[in-house]
TORKOL-4160 file (C-alpha; in steps of 0.2 Angstrom, whole numbers, padded with zeros to 4 digits, m for minus):
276
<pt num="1" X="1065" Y="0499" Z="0062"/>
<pt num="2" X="1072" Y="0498" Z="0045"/>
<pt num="3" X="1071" Y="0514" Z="0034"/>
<pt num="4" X="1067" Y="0524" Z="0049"/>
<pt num="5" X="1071" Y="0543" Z="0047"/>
<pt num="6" X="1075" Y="0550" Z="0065"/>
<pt num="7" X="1072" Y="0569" Z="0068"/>
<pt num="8" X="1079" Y="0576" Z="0084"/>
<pt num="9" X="1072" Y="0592" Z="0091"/>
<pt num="10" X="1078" Y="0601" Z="0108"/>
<pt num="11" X="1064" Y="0610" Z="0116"/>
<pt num="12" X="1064" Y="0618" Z="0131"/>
<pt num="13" X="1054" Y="0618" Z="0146"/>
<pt num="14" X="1054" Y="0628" Z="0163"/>
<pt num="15" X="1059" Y="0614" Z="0177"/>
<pt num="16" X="1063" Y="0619" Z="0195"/>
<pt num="17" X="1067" Y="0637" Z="0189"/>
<pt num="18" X="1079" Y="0632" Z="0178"/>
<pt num="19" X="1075" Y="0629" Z="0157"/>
<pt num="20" X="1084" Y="0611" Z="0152"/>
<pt num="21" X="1084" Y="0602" Z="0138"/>
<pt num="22" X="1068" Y="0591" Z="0132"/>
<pt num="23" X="1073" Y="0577" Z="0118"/>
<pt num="24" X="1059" Y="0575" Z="0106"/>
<pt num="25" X="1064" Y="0564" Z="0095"/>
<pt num="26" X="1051" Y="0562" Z="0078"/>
<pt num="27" X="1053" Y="0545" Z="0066"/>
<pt num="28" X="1046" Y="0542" Z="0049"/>
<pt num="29" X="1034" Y="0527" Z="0050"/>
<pt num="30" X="1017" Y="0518" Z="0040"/>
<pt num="31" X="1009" Y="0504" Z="0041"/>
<pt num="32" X="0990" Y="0495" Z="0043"/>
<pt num="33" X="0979" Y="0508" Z="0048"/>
<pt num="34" X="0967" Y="0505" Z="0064"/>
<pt num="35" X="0950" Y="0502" Z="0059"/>
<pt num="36" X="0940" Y="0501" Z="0079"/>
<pt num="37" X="0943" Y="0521" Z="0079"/>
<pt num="38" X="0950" Y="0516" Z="0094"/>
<pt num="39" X="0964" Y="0527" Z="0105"/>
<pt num="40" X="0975" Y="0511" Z="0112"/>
<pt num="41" X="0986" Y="0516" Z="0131"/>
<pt num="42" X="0999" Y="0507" Z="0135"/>
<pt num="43" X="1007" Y="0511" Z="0152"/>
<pt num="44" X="1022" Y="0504" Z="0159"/>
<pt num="45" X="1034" Y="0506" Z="0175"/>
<pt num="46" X="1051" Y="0498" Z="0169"/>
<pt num="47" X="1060" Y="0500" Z="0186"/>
<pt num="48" X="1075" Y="0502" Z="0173"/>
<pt num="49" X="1087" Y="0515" Z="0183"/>
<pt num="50" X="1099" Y="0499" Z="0189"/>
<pt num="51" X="1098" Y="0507" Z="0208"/>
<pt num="52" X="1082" Y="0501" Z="0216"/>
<pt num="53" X="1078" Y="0481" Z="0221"/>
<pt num="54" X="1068" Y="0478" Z="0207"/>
<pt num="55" X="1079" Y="0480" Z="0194"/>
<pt num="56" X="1083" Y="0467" Z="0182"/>
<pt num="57" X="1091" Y="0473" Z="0169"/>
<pt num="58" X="1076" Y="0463" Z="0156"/>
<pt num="59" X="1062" Y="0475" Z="0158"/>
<pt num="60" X="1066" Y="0487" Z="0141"/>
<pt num="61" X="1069" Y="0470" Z="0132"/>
<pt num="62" X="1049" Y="0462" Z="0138"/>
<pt num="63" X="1043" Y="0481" Z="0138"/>
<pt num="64" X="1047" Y="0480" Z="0118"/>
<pt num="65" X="1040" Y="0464" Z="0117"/>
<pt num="66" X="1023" Y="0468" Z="0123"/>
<pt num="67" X="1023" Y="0484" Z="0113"/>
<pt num="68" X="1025" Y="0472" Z="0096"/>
<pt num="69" X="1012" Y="0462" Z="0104"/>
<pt num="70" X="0998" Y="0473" Z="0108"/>
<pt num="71" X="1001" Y="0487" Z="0094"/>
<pt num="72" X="0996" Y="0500" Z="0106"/>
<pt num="73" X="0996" Y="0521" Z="0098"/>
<pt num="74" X="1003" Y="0530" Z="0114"/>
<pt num="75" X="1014" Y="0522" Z="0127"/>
<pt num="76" X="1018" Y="0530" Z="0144"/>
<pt num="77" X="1034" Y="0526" Z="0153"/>
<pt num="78" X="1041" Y="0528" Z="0170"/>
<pt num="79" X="1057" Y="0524" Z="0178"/>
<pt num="80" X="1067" Y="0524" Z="0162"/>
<pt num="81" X="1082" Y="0529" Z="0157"/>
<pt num="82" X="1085" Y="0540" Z="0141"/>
<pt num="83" X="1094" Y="0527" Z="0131"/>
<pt num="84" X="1079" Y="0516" Z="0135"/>
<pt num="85" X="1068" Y="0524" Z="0122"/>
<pt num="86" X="1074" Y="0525" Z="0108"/>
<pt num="87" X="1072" Y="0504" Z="0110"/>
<pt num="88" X="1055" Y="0508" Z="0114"/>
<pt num="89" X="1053" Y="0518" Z="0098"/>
<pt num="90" X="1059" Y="0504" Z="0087"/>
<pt num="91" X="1047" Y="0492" Z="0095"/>
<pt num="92" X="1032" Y="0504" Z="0090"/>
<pt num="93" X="1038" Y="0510" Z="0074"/>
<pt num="94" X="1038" Y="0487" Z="0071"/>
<pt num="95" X="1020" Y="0486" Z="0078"/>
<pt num="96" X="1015" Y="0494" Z="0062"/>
<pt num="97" X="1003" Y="0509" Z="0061"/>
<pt num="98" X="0998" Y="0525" Z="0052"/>
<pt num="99" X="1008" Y="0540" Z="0056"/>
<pt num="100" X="1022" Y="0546" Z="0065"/>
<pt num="101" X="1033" Y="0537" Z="0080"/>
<pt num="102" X="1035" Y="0554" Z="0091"/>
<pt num="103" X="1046" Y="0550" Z="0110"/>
<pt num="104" X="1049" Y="0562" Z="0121"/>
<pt num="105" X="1060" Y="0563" Z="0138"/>
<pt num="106" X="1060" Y="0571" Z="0155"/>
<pt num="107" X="1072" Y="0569" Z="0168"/>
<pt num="108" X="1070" Y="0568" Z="0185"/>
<pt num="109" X="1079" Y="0580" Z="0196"/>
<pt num="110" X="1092" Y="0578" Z="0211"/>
<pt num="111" X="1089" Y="0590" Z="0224"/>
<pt num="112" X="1106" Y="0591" Z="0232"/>
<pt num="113" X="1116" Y="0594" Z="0215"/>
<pt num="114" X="1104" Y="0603" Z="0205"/>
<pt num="115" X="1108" Y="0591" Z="0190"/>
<pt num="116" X="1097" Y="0575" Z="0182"/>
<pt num="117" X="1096" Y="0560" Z="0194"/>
<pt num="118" X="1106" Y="0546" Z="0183"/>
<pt num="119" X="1104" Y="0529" Z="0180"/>
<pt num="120" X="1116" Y="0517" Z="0184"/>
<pt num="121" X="1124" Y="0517" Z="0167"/>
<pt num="122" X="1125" Y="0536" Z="0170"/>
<pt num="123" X="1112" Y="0542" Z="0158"/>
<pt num="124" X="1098" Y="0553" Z="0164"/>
<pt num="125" X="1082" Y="0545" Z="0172"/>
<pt num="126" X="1067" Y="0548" Z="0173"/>
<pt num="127" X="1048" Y="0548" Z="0162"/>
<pt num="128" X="1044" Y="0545" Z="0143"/>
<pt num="129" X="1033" Y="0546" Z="0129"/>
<pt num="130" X="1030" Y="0534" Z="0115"/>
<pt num="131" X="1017" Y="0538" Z="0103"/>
<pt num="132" X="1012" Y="0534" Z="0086"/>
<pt num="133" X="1003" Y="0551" Z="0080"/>
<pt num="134" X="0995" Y="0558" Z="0064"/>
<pt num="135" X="1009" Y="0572" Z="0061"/>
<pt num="136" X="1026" Y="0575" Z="0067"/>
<pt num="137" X="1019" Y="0594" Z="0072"/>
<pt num="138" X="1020" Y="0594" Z="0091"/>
<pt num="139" X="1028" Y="0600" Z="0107"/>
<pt num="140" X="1036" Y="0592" Z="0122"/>
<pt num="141" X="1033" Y="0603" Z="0136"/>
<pt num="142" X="1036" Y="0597" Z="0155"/>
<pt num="143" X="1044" Y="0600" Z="0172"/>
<pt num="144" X="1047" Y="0597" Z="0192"/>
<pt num="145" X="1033" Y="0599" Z="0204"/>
<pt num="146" X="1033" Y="0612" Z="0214"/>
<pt num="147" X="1029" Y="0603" Z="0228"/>
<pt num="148" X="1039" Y="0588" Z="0231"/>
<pt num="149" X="1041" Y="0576" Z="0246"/>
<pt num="150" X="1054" Y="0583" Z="0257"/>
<pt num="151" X="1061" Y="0567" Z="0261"/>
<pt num="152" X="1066" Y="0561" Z="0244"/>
<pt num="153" X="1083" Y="0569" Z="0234"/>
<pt num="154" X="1074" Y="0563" Z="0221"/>
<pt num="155" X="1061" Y="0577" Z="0211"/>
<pt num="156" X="1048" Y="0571" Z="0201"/>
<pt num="157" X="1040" Y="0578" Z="0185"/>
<pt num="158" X="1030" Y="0578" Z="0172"/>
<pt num="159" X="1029" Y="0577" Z="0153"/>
<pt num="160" X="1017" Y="0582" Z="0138"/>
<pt num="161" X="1017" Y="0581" Z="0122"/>
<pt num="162" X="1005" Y="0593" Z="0112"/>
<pt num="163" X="0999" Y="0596" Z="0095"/>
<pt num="164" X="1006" Y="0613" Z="0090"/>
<pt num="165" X="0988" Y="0616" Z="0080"/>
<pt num="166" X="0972" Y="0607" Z="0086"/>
<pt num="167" X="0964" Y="0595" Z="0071"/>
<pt num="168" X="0950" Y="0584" Z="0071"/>
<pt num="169" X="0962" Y="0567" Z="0076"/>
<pt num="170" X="0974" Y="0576" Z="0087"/>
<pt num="171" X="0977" Y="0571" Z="0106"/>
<pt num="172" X="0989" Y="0576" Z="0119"/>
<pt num="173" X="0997" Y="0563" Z="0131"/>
<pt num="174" X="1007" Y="0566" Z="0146"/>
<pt num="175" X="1014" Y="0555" Z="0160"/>
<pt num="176" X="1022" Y="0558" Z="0177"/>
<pt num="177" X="1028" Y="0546" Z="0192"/>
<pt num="178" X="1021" Y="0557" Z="0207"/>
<pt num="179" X="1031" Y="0556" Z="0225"/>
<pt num="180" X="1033" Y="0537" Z="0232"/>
<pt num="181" X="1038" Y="0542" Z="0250"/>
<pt num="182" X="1023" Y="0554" Z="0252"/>
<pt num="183" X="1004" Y="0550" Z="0249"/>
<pt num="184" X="1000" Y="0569" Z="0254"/>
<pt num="185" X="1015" Y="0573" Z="0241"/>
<pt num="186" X="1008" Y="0563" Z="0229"/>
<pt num="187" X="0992" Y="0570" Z="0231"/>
<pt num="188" X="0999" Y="0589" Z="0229"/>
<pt num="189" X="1008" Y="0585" Z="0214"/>
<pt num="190" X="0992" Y="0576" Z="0208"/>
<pt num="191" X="0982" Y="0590" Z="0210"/>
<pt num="192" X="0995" Y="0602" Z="0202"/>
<pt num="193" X="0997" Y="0592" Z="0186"/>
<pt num="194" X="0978" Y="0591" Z="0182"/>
<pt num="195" X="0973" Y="0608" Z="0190"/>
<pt num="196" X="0985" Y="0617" Z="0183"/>
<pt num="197" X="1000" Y="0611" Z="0172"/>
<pt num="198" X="0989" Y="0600" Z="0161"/>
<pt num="199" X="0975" Y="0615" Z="0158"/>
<pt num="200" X="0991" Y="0625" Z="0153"/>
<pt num="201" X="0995" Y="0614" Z="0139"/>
<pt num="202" X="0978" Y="0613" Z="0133"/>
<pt num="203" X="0977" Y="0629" Z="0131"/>
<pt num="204" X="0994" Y="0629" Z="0120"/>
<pt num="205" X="0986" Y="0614" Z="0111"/>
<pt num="206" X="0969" Y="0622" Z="0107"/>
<pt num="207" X="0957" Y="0610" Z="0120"/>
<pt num="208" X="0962" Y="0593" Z="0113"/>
<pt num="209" X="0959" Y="0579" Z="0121"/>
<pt num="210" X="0971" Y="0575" Z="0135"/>
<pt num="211" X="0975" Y="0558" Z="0141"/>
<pt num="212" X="0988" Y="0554" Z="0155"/>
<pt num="213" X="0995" Y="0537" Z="0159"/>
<pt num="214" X="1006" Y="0537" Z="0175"/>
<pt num="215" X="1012" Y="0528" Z="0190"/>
<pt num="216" X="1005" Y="0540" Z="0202"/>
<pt num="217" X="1007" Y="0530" Z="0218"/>
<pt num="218" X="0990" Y="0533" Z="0225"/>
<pt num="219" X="0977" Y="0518" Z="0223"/>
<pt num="220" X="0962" Y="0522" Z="0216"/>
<pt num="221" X="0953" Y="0520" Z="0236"/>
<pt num="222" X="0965" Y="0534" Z="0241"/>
<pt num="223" X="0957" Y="0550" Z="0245"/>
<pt num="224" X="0970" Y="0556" Z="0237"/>
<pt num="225" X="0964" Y="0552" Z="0220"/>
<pt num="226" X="0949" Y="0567" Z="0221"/>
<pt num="227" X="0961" Y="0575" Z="0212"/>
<pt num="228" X="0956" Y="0565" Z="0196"/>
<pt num="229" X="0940" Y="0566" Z="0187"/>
<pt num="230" X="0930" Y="0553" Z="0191"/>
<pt num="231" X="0920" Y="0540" Z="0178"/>
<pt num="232" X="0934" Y="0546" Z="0166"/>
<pt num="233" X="0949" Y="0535" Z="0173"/>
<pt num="234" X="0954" Y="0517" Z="0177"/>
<pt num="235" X="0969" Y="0509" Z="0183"/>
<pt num="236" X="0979" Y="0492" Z="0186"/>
<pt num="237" X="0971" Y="0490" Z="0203"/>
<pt num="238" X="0987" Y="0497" Z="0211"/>
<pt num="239" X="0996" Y="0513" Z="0205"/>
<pt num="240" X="0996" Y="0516" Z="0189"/>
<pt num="241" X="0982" Y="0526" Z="0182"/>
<pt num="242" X="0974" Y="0529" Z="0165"/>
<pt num="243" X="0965" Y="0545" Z="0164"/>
<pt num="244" X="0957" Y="0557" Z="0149"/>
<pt num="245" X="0947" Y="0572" Z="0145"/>
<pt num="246" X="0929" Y="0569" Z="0145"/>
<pt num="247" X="0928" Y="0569" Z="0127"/>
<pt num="248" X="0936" Y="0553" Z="0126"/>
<pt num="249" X="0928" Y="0535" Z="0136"/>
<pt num="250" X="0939" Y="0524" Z="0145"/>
<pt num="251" X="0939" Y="0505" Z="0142"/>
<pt num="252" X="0940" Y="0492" Z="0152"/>
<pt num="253" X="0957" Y="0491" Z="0157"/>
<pt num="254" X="0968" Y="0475" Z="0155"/>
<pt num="255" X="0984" Y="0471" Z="0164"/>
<pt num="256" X="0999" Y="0464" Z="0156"/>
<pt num="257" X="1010" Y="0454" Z="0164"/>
<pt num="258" X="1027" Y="0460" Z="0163"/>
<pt num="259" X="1038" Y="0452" Z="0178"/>
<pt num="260" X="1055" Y="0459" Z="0175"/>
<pt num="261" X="1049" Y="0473" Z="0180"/>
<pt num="262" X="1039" Y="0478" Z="0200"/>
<pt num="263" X="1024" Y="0484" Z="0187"/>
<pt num="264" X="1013" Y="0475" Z="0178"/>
<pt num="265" X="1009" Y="0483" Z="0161"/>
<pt num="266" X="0992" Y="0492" Z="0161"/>
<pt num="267" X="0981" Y="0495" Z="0141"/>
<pt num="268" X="0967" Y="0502" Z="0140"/>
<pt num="269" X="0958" Y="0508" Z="0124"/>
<pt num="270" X="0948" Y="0525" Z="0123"/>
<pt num="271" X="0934" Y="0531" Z="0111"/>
<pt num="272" X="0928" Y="0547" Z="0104"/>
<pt num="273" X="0910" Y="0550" Z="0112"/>
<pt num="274" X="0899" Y="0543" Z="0103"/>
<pt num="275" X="0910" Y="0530" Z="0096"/>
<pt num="276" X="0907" Y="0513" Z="0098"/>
């Protein structure tokens, strides 16, 4: 992204019982400015950590194709590595846009040594956030479950980023990757991050609207899924989930495909109530 000015702030976040080190990562950007007053989500599972059969080593590559392609304002990532968005920030930052280009990154968390689960290429793995904001002025906050599925070393979490001061055009977005060896786990976690964890950053964000993109490994026929609100999410018709505050409507989704990766790419565009 040429001219791009790249501020880096370390913010700290309560994970497990221990405070880590959240990147949030702010970039200088301008561009056309979006005139359907929609809110467009783009949520993508990159299987990037080089460790599990689906990898391909191509999925950042198409990932930052279809971001240049479909111009979206918040992008939510799972199975990343960290060196993986700042790739993703560039392709954003390229599609254009009013704004601020704004990431963030949370790691994942082995449980036998305490430390980040890694990616092949020994960077940290784990969840991101890509978003094209109205000001530079907010927050990562995120953080393991506490509940986790006791077969899996692997701990999953979750990620925010807030306004630091509610406006008229702010939103917060979060993601996760809830448990794939559990569905009761899933469902616990699930229920944790919206009962609980996402009402906690509202608060810190002055009642924005919230909207969560994630791969949360329940299908939208799980009973699992009462844990979201219903008529105000949609999915890809597998997984991956696209879910808001009720102040915002949820469009028809749209699914992308993205074959280097196990996940097609999921959009979908919300609207202020009585938007068009």
């Amino acid at each position: 992204m040429g001219g791009t000015v790249r501020r880096t702030v370390q913010v700290t976040a309560l994970v497990a019982g221990v405070v880590t080190a959240l990147t949030l990562v702010v970039a200088a950007a301008g561009g056309p400015t979006r005139e359907d007053g929609g809110v467009r989500v783009l949520q993508m599972n990159l299987c990037d950590s080089g460790l599990a059969r689906c990898y391909t080593g191509r999925s950042v590559s198409q990932a930052s194709d279809v971001i240049r392609a479909e111009v979206p304002d918040l992008v939510t990532v799972n199975e990343v590595c960290r060196d993986d968005v700042p790739v993703l920030e560039d392709a954003l930052g390229d599609a254009g846009g009013d704004g601020v280009v704004v990431s963030a990154f949370q790691a994942a968390w082995d449980r036998r040594t305490g430390a980040s689960v890694r990616c092949r290429n020994g960077r940290p793995y784990g969840i991101a956030l890509v978003a094209r904001l109205p000001s530079p002025d907010y927050e990562a906050v995120g953080g393991a479950y506490p509940m986790q599925d006791p077969g899996s070393v692997e701990l999953r979490a979750w990620l925010c980023l807030h306004p630091r001061a509610a406006t008229p055009t702010a939103v917060t977005v979060c993601t996760t990757h809830l448990a794939s060896g559990s569905a009761a786990a899933a469902g616990a976690q699930c229920g944790y991050l919206v009962g609980t964890a996402i009402p906690a950053v509202r608060a810190r964000a002055g009642a924005v609207p919230v909207i969560l993109g994630g791969d949360l490994n329940l299908r939208s026929d799980d009973p699992s899924t009462r844990c979201l609100p219903a008529g105000h999410r949609t999915d890809d018709g597998q997984v991956q989930h696209v879910v808001a505050t009720p102040e915002l409507v949820v469009g028809t989704p749209r699914t992308i495909a993205m074959p280097a990766t196990d996940h097609p790419g999921l959009l979908v565009v919300l609207t202020r109530e009585g938007r068009p």
